[in-house]
C-alpha positions as CSV (number, residue, x, y, z in Angstrom):
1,X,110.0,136.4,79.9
2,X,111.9,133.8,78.4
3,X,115.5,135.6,77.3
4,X,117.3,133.1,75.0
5,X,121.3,134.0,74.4
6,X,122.9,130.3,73.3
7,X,122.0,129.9,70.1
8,X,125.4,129.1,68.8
9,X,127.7,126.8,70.3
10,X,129.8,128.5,73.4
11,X,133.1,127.5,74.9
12,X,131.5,126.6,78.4
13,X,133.0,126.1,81.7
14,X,132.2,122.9,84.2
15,X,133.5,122.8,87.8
16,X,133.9,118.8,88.6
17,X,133.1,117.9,85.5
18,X,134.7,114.5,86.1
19,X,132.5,113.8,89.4
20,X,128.6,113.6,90.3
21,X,126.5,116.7,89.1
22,X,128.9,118.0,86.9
23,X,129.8,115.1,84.9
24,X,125.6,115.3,84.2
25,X,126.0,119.5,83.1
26,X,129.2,118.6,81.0
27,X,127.6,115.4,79.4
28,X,124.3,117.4,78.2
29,X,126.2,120.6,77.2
30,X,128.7,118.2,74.5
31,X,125.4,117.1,73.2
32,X,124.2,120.5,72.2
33,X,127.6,120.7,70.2
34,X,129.0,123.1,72.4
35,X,133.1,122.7,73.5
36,X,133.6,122.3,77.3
37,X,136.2,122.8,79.5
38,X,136.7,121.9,83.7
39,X,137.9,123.4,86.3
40,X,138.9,120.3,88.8
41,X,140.5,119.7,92.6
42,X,141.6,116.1,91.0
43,X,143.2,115.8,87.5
44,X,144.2,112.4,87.8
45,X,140.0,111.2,88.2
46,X,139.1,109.2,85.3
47,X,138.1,110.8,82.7
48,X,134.2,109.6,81.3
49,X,134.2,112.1,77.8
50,X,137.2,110.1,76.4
51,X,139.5,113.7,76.2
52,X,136.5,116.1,74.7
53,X,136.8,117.9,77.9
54,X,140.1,119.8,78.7
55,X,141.1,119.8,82.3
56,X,142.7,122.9,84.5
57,X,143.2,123.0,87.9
58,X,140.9,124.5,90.6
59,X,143.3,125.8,93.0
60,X,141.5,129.1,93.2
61,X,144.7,130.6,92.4
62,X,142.9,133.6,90.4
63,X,145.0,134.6,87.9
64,X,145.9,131.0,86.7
65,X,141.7,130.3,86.7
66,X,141.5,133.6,84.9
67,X,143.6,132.1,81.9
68,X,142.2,128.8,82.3
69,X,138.5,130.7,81.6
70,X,139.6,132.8,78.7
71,X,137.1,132.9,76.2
72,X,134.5,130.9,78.3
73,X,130.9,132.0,78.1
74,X,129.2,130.7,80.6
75,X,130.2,129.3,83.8
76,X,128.6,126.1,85.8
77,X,129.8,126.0,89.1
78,X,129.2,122.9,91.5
79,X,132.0,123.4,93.9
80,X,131.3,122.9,97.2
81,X,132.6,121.7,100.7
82,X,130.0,119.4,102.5
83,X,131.9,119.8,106.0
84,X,134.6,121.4,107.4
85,X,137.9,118.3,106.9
86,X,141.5,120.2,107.5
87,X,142.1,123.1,106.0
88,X,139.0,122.6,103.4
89,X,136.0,124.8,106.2
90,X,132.7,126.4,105.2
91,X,134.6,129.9,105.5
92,X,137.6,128.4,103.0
93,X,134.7,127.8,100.7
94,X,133.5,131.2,100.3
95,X,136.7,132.2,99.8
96,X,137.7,130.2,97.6
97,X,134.0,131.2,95.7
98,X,134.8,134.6,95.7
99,X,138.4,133.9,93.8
100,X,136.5,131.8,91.0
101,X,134.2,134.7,90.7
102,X,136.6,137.0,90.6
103,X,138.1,134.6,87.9
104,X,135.3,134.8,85.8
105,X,135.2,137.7,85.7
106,X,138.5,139.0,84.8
107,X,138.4,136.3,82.0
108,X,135.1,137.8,80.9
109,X,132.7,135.5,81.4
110,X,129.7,136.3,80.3
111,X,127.2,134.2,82.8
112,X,127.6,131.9,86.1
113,X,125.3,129.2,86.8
114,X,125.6,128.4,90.1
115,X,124.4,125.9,92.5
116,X,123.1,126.8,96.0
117,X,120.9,124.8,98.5
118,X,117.5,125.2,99.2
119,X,116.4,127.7,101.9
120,X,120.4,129.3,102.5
121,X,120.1,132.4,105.0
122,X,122.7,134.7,106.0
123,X,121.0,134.4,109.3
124,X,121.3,130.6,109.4
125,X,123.2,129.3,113.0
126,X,124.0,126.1,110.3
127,X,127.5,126.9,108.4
128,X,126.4,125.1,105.4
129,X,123.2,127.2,105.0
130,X,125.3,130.7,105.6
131,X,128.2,129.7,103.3
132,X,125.6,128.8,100.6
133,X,124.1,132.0,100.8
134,X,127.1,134.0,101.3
135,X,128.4,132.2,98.1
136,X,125.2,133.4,96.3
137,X,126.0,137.4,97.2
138,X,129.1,137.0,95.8
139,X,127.6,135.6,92.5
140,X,124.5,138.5,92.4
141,X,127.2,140.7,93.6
142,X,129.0,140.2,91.0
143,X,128.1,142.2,88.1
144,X,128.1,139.2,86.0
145,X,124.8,137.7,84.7
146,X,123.8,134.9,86.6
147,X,121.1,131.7,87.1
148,X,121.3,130.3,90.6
149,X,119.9,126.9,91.3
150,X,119.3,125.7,94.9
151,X,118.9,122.0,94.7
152,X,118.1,120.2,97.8
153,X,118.9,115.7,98.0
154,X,120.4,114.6,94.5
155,X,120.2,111.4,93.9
156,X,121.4,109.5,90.9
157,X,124.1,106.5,90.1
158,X,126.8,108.5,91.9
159,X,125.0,109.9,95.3
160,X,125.8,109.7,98.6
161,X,122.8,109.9,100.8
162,X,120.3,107.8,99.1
163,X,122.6,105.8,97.9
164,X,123.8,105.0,101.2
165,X,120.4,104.8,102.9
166,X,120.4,101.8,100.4
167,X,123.8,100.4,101.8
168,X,122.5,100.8,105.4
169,X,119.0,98.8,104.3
170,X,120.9,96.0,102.7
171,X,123.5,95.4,105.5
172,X,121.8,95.9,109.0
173,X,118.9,94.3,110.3
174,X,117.6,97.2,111.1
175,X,117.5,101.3,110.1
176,X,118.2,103.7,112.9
177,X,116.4,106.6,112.0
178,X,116.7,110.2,113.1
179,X,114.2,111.1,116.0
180,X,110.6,110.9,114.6
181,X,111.5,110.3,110.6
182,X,108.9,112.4,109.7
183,X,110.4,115.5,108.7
184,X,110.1,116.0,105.3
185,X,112.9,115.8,101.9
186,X,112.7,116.3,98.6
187,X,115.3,114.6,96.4
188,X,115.7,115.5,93.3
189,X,117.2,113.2,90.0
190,X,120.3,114.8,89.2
191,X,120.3,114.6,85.4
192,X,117.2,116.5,86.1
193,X,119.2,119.3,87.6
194,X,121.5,118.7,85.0
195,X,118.8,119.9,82.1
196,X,117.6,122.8,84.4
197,X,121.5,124.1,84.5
198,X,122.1,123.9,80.6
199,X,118.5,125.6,80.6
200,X,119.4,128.6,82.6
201,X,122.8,129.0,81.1
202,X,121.5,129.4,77.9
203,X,119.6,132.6,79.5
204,X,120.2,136.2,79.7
205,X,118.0,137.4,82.7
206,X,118.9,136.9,86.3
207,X,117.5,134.2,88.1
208,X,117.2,132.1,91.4
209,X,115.3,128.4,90.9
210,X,115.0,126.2,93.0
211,X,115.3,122.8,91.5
212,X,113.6,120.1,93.2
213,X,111.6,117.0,92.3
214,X,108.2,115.8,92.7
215,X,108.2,114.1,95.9
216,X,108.2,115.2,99.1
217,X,108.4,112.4,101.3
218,X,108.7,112.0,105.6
219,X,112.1,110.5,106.3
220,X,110.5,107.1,107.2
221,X,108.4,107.2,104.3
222,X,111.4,107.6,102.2
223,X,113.5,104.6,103.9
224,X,110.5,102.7,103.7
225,X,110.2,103.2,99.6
226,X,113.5,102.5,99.7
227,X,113.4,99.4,101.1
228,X,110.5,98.3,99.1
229,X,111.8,99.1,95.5
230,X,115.2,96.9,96.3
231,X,113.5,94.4,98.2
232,X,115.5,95.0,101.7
233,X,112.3,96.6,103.8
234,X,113.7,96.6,107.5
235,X,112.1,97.4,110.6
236,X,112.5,101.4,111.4
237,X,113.8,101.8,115.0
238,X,113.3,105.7,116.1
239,X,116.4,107.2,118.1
240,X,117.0,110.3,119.6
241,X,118.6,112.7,117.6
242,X,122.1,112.5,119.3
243,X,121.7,108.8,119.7
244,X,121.6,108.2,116.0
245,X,124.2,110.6,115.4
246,X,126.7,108.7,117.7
247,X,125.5,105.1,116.2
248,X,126.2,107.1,112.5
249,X,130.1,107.8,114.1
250,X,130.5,104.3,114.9
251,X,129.4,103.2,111.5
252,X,131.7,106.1,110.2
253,X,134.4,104.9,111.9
254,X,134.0,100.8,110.5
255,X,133.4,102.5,106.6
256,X,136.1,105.5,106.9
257,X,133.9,108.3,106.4
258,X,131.8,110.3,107.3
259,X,128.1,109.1,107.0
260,X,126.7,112.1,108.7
261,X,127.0,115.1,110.5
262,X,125.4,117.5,113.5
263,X,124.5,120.4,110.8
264,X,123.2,117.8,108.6
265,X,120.9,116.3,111.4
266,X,119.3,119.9,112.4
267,X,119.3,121.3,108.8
268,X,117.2,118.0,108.1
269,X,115.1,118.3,110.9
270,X,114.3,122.0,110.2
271,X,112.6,121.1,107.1
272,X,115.6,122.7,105.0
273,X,115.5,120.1,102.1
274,X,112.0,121.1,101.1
275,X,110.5,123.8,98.7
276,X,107.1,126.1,98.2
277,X,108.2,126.1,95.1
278,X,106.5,123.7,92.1
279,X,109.0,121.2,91.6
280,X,110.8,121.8,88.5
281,X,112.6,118.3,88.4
282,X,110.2,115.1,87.0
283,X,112.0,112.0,87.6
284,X,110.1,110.2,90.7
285,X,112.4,108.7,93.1
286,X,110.1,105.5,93.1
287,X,110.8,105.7,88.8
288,X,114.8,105.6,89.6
289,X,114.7,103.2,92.1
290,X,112.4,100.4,89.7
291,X,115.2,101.0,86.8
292,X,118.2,101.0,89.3
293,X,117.6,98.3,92.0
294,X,119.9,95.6,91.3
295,X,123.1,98.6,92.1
296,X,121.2,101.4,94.6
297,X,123.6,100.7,97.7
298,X,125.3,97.9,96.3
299,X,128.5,99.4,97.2
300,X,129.1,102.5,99.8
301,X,129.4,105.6,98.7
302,X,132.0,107.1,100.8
303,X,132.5,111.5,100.8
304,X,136.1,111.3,101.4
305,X,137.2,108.5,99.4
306,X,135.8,111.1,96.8
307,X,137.2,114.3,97.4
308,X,140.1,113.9,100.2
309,X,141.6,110.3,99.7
């Protein structure tokens, strides 16, 4: 049953609201009127709302997030460590999970949206898959209401992997794929996921979603779409899984970043990034791609240049 709380306008709470997928929550959740605030790693980002959304720190100091989320009603939580750089580890990030919870709470907060991954498992040998789940007990455990969405691949203006794919298609001769390329993804548009957040945090009733879009493609199908929609189709050559990841180091090292990592290639290859679950996103890849051509991959996206540098 549909359980409907938001039908005034809330003080709200974005993590990142001046980055990728939570610069989409923030921008949807001002629409509806309501007043939002961030919680962010990097004050001095530019801010996109023009000063309609006040910035505190996330320094998972608790009491000083407590105070920043007094009078907050719901929470939208997008932080997240993709891999372990310095001090900033998958085990730092459930940590530093359970201090914003703990936050929330003692400030109140009525509910926690909160983004996952598809398929986390306690059980998982990969550290991203465990931390993700580990993150979500802490939010079930939590005693607060809560909506958890478990996106898999987001792609928009502002991503890294398919953007990046792009890069890779427009600037070398040829793609090195991943062993076989056809293990299967399911991206999903992250305005999309966006809508789905402001939709749960409007709720009342626990939940778990997981928010993917329409397409499930194999890898190769995926770079071949790609490649077709910007008009840079290359020929696919197939390496062995270690052999790509070493040719993706070298590349890393020429772009300063990282374009990819060991738990990313076996989380991939498990079929992680895929759902049972009806796709609850609508925006077709293929749909994106036709509107946004003339930029996918025009410049490289790089991970640490946008959290670390």
């Amino acid at each position: 049953m549909l359980l409907l709380y938001q039908e005034t306008k809330m003080k709200t709470a974005v993590t990142g609201a001046f980055s990728y997928s939570g610069k989409y929550i923030a921008r949807r959740l001002l629409a509806q009127g309501h007043e939002v605030i961030t919680l962010t790693g990097h004050p001095d980002r530019p801010d996109p709302f023009g000063g309609k959304v006040q910035a505190f720190p996330l320094d998972f100091d608790e009491a000083g997030m407590a105070h920043s989320l007094a009078g907050v009603d719901t929470l939208y939580n997008t932080y997240w460590v993709r891999f372990d750089r310095n001090a900033n580890t998958q085990p730092q990030a459930v940590a530093n999970t359970r201090k914003l919870v703990n936050a929330a709470k003692a400030a109140g907060v009525r509910r926690i949206v909160h983004f996952s991954i598809t398929n986390p498992s306690a059980d998982s040998p990969l550290p991203y898959f465990w931390g993700k789940a580990a993150n979500e007990k802490t939010v079930t455990e939590s005693g607060i209401s809560y909506a958890i969405l478990r996106p898999t691949v987001l792609f928009g203006s502002e991503d890294i992997l398919i953007n990046n794919v792009a890069w890779l298609l427009r600037h070398f001769p040829v793609f090195g794929q991943i062993g076989n390329g056809q293990y299967k993804i399911q991206p999903v548009f992250v305005d999309d996921v966006a809508k789905l957040a402001v939709e749960a945090g409007a709720r009342s009733d626990n939940l778990v979603w997981d928010a993917v879009g329409p397409d499930i493609f194999g890898f190769d199908e995926m770079v071949g779409l790609i490649g077709k929609q910007l008009g840079h189709s290359k020929p696919i050559l197939h390496l062995p899984p270690r052999l790509a990841l070493a040719a993706a180091q070298v590349i890393s090292l020429l772009v300063h970043d990282v374009i990819l990592t060991p738990e990313e290639v076996d989380g991939l290859m498990a079929g992680l990034l895929i759902s049972p679950e009806p796709p609850r996103g609508k925006t077709h890849l293929a749909d994106w791609l036709e509107t946004y051509k003339s930029t996918a991959g025009a410049i490289y996206a790089s991970e640490l240049k946008r959290h670390y540098l």
